[in-house]
C-alpha positions in Angstrom: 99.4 132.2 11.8 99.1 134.7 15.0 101.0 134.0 17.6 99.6 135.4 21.2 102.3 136.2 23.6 100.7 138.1 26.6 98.0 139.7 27.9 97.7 142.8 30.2 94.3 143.4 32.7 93.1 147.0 33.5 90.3 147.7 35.3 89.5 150.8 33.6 89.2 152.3 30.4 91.3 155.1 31.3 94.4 152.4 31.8 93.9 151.1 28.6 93.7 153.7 26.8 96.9 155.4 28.6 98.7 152.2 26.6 98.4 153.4 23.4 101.1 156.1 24.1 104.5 154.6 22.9 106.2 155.0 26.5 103.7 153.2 27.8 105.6 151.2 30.7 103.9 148.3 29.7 104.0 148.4 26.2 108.2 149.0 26.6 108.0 146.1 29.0 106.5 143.9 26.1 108.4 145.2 23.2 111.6 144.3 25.1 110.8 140.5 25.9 109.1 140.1 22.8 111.0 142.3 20.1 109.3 145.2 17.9 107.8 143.4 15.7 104.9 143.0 17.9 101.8 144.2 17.3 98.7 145.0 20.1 94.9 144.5 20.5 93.2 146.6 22.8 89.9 144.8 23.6 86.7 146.1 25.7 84.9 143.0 27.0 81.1 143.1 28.3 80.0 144.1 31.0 80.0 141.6 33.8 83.3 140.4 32.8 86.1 141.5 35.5 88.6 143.1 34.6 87.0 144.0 31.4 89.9 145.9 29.8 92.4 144.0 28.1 96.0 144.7 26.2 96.8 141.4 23.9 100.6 141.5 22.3 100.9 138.8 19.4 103.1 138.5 16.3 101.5 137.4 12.8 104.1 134.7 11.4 103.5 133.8 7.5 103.4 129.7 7.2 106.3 128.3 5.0 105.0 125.7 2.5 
């Protein structure tokens, strides 16, 4: 099961790309209300779609039987 946490807007490719350094700002900002073992998506929507740049932060949780 993924669990979404938070999402993150940019307006340019640029910004997002600038996230995948590890002192990001906003990737410190989500690792410290959401723990390390987050992981990230960083998703280019079409065009047309404002802001198109997005940073997702989720955490995959195994299901107990």
């Amino acid at each position: 099961m993924i669990q979404y946490y938070e999402s993150i807007f940019y307006n340019t490719l640029e910004e997002l790309n600038a996230t995948y350094q590890p002192n990001h700002p906003d990737i410190l900002h989500m690792e410290e209300k959401y723990g390390t073992g987050i992981q990230f998506s960083h998703i280019m929507h079409r065009e047309g779609v404002e802001p198109r740049f997005e940073l997702s932060c989720y955490k995959v949780r195994r299901e107990r039987n």
